[in-house]
C-alpha positions as CSV (number, residue, x, y, z in Angstrom):
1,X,-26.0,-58.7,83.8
2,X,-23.3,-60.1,81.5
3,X,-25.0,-63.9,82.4
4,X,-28.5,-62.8,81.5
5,X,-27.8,-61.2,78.2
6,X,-26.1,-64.6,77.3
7,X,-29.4,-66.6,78.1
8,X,-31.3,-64.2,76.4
9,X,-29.2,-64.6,73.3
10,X,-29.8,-68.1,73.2
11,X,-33.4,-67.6,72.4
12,X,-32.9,-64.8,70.4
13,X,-30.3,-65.5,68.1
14,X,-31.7,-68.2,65.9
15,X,-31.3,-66.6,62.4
16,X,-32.9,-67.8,59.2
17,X,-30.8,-69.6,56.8
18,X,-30.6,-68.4,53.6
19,X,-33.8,-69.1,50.9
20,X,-31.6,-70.6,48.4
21,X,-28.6,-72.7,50.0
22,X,-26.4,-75.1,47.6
23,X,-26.6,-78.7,48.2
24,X,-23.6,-80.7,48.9
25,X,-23.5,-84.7,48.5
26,X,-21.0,-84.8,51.8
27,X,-19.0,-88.3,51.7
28,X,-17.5,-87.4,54.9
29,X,-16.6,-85.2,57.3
30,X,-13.5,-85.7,59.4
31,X,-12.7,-83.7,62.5
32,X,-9.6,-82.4,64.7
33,X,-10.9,-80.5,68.0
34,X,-7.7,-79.2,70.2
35,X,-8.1,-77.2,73.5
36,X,-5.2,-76.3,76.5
37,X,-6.3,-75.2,79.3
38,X,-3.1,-76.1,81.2
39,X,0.3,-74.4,79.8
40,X,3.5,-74.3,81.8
41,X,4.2,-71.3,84.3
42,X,6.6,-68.5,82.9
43,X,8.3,-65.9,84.9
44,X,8.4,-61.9,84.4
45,X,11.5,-59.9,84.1
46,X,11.5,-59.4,87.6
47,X,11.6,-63.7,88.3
48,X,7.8,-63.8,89.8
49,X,5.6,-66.5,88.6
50,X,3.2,-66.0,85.9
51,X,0.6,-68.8,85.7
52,X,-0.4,-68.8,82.1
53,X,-3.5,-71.3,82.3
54,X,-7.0,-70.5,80.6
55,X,-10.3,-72.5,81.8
56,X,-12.5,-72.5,78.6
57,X,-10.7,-74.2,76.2
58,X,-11.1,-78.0,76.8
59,X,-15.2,-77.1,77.0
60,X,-14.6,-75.2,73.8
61,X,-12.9,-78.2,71.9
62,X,-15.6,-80.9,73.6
63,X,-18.7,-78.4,72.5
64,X,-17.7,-77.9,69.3
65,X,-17.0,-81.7,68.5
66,X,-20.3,-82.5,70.0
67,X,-22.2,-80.0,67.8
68,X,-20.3,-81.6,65.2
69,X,-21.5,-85.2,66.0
70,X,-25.2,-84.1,67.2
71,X,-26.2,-81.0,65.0
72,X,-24.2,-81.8,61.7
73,X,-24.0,-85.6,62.2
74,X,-20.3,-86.3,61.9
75,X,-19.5,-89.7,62.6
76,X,-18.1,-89.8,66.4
77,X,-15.2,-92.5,64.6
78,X,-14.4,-89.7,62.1
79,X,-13.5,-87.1,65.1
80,X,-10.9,-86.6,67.3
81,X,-10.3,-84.4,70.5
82,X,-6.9,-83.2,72.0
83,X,-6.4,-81.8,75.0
84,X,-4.2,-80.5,77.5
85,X,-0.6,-81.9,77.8
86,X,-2.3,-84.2,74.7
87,X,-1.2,-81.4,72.3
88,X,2.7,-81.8,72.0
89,X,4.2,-81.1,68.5
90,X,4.6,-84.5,67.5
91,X,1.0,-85.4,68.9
92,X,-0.4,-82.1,66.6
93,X,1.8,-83.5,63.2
94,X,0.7,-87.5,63.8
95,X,-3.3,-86.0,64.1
96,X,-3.3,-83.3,61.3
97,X,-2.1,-86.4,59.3
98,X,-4.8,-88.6,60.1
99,X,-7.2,-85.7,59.4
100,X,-5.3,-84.7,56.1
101,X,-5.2,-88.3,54.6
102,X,-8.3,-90.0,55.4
103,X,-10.1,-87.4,53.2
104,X,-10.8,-87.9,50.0
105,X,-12.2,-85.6,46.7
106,X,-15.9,-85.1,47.8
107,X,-15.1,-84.8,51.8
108,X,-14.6,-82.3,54.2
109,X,-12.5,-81.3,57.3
110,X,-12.9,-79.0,60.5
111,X,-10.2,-78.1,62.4
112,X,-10.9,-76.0,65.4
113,X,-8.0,-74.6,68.2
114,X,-8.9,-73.0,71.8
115,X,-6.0,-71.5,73.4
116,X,-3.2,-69.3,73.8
117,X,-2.0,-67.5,70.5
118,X,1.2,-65.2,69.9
119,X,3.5,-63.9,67.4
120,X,7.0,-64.2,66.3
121,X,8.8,-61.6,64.9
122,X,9.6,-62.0,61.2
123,X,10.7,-59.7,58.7
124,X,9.1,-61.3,55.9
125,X,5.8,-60.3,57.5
126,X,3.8,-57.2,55.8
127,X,3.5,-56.2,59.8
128,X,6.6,-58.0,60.7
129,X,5.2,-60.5,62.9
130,X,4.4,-64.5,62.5
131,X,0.8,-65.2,64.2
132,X,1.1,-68.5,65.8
133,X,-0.5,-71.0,68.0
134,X,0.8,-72.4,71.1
135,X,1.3,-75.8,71.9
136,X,1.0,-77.2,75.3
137,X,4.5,-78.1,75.3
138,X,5.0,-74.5,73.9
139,X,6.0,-75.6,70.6
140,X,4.4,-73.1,68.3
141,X,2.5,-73.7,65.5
142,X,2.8,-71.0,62.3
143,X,-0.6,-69.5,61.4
144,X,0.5,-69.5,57.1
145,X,0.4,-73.2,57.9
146,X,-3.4,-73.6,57.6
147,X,-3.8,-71.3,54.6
148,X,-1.4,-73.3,52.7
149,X,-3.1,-76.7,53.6
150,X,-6.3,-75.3,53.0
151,X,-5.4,-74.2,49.5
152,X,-3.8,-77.8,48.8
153,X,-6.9,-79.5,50.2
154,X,-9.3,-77.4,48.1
155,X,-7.2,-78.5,45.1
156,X,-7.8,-82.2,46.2
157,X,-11.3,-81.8,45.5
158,X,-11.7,-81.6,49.7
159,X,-13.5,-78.2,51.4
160,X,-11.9,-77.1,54.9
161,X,-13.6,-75.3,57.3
162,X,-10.8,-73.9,60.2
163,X,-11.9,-72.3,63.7
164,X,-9.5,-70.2,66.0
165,X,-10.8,-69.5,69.4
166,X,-7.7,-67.4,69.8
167,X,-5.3,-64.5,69.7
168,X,-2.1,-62.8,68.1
169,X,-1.5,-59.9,70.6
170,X,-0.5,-59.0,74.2
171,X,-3.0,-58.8,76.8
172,X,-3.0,-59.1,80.6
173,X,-6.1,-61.0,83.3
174,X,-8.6,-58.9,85.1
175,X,-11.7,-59.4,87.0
176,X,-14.9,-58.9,86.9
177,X,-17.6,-58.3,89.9
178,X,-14.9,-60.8,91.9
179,X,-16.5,-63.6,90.4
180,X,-16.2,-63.4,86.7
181,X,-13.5,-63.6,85.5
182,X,-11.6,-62.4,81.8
183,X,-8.4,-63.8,80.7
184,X,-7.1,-62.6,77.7
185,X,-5.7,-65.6,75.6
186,X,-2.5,-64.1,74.0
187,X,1.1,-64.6,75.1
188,X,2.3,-61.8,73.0
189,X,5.5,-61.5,70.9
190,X,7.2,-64.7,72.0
191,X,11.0,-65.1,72.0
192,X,11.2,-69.1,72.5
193,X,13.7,-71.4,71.3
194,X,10.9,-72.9,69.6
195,X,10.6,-70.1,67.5
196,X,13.4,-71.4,65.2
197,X,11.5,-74.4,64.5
198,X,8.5,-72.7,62.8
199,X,9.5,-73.4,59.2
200,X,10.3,-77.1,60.1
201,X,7.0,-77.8,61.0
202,X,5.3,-76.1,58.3
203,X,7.4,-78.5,55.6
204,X,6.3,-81.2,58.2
205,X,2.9,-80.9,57.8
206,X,2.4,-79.2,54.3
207,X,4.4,-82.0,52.8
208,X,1.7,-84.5,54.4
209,X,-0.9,-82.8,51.4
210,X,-0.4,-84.6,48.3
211,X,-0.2,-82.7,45.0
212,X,-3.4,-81.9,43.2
213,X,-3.9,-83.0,39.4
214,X,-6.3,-80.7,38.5
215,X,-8.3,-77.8,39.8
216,X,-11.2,-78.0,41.5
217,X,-14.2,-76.3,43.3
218,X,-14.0,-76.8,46.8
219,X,-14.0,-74.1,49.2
220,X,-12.6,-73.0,52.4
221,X,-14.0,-71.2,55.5
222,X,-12.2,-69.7,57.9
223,X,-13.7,-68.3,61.2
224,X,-11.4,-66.3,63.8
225,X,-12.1,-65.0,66.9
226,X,-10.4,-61.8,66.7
227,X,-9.1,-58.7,64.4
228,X,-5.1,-59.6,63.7
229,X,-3.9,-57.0,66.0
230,X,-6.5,-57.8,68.4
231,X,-7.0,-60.1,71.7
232,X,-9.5,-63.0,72.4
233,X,-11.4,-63.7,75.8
234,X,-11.8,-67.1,78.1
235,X,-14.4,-66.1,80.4
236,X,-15.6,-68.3,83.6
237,X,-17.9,-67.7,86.6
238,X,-21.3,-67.1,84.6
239,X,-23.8,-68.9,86.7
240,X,-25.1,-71.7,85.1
241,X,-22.6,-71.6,82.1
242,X,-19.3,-74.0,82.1
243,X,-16.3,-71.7,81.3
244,X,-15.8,-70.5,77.5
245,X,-13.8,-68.4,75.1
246,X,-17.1,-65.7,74.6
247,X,-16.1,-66.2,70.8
248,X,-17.0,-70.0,71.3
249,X,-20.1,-69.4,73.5
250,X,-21.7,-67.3,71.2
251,X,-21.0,-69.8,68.2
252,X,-22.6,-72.4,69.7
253,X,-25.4,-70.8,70.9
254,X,-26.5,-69.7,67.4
255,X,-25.6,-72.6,65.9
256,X,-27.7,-74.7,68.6
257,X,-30.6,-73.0,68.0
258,X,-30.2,-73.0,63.9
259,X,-27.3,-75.0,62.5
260,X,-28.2,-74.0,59.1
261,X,-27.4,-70.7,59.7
262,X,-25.0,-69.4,57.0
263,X,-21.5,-68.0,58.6
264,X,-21.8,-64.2,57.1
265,X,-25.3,-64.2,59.5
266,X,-23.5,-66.6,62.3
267,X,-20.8,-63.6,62.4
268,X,-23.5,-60.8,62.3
269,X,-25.0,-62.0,65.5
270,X,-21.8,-62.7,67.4
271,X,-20.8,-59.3,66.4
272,X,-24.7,-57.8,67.3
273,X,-24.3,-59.5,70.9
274,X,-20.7,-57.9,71.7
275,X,-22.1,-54.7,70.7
276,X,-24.7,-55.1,73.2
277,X,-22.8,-56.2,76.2
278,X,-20.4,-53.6,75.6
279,X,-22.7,-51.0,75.1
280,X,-24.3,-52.4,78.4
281,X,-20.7,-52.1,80.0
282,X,-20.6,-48.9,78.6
283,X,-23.9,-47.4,80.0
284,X,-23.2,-49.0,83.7
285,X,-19.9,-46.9,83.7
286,X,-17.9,-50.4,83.7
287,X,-14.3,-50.8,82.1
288,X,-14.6,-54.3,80.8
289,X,-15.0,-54.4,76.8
290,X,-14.9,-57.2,74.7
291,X,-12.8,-55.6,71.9
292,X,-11.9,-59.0,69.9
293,X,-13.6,-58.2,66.5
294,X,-14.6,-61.5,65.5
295,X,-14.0,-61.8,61.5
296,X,-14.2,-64.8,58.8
297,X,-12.5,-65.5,55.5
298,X,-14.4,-67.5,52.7
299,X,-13.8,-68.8,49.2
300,X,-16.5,-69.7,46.7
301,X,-20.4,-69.0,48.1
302,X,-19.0,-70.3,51.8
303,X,-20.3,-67.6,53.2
304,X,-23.9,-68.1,52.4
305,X,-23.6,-71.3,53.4
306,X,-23.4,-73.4,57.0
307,X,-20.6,-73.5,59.2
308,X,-20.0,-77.1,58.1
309,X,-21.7,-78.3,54.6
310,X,-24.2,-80.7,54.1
311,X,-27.1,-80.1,55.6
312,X,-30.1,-80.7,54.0
């Protein structure tokens, strides 16, 4: 059922772009696609294994730079892909450098993350909690991070467009008719000795943006797979479809059929679809909900405009 509302999606949700779009001169656009599938094992508080690997998450990072490269024409020289036991701490710094300072006033970049998410506790936190990402090494990666190098970026002259395939709450597996299969992509609050480094690595990396001279009127887009408080889904065993974060599946099939398709409609259909399955869940007496609550976060008119700007 699940597998045939997906197919039916991709012919259905082709929206129509907005009748008046701005025009951007794009220089360039430089990419960073990440995506772990394989994390280390942890252990429970009773010492039994806990095997903490997703399966979507490399496909979600190779899709999206493809889409990139074939939809939005992005130089393949101007991209890069991490995955796996690729993404260690110093790995994530020396690439979000090389996506940082090759662009230039005029340009854009994309950064886009498929994997595990948590949180930290911290008391400077409205909710008390640090959202962060998780490394493959399981260096963590604090969420402010991006929102501060967005706004440093946008005063270059340079519009950012971030995509997290992730989330910042606990969860647990299940499965579904013994094939398909759900995994939640959360660790939940995390205690590691990691933690402590979390404001290291944000000086690490904001200090890579330089200062900007004057203002400017580039804008950032962020998409997130899930409410705050809320999980994210890796789902695999849909015949016919490689294994996916749904959040990530659903993006590409809209923007495969329409590119142009401004993110405020992009997050309309995402939302229409999980409203369907789960009222389809609902009606066949099933437990399985997909209870993410995608939501974005634009500056300027980014949300009338493409996923990545432009397009003619």
């Amino acid at each position: 059922m699940l597998n045939q509302i997906l197919k039916l999606s991709k012919r259905t949700l082709a929206l129509a772009a907005l009748a008046t779009l701005s025009t951007f001169a794009m220089a360039e656009t430089y990419s960073l696609s990440i995506g772990i599938n394989d994390y280390p094992d942890a252990k429970d508080a009773e010492g039994k294994t806990i095997d903490q690997d997703l399966k979507g998450c490399v496909n979600d990072a190779k899709s999206m730079r493809a889409l990139f490269v074939k939809s939005f024409g992005v130089k393949e020289s101007n991209t890069r892909l991490l995955t796996d036991k690729q993404v260690t701490l110093n790995a994530f710094i020396d690439n979000m450098k090389w996506l940082i300072t090759n662009a230039k006033a005029g340009d854009q970049v994309v950064f886009t993350y498929s994997g595990h998410g948590g949180q930290v506790k911290d008391a400077s936190e409205a909710d008390g909690f640090e959202e962060v990402l998780v490394l493959a090494d399981e260096n963590l990666i604090p969420g402010d991070l991006f929102g501060e190098v967005a706004k440093m970026l946008n005063l270059n002259g340079i519009h950012t467009t971030f995509v997290f395939d992730s989330c910042f709450s606990g969860g647990m597996s299940r499965s579904v008719d013994g094939t398909i299969s759900v995994r939640t992509k959360s660790m939940g609050v995390l205690k590691p000795k990691s933690a402590s480094n979390l404001e290291s690595i944000s000086r690490r990396v904001s200090g890579i943006v330089p200062r900007a001279k004057s203002e400017s009127t580039a804008t950032s887009a962020f998409l997130f797979a899930s409410q705050e408080d809320k999980t994210s889904d890796d789902i695999s065993g849909l015949e016919g479809i490689d294994p996916h974060g749904i959040f990530t599946l659903l993006l590409l099939a809209v923007l495969e059929d329409n590119p142009k398709t401004p993110v405020a409609d992009m997050y309309d259909a995402v939302n229409s679809v999980l409203d369907g399955l789960n009222e389809k869940f609902k009606q066949q007496g099933s437990d399985m909900r997909f209870e993410q609550g995608p939501k974005f976060e634009t500056t300027g008119d980014r949300a009338k405009l493409p996923i990545l700007l432009g397009l003619s």
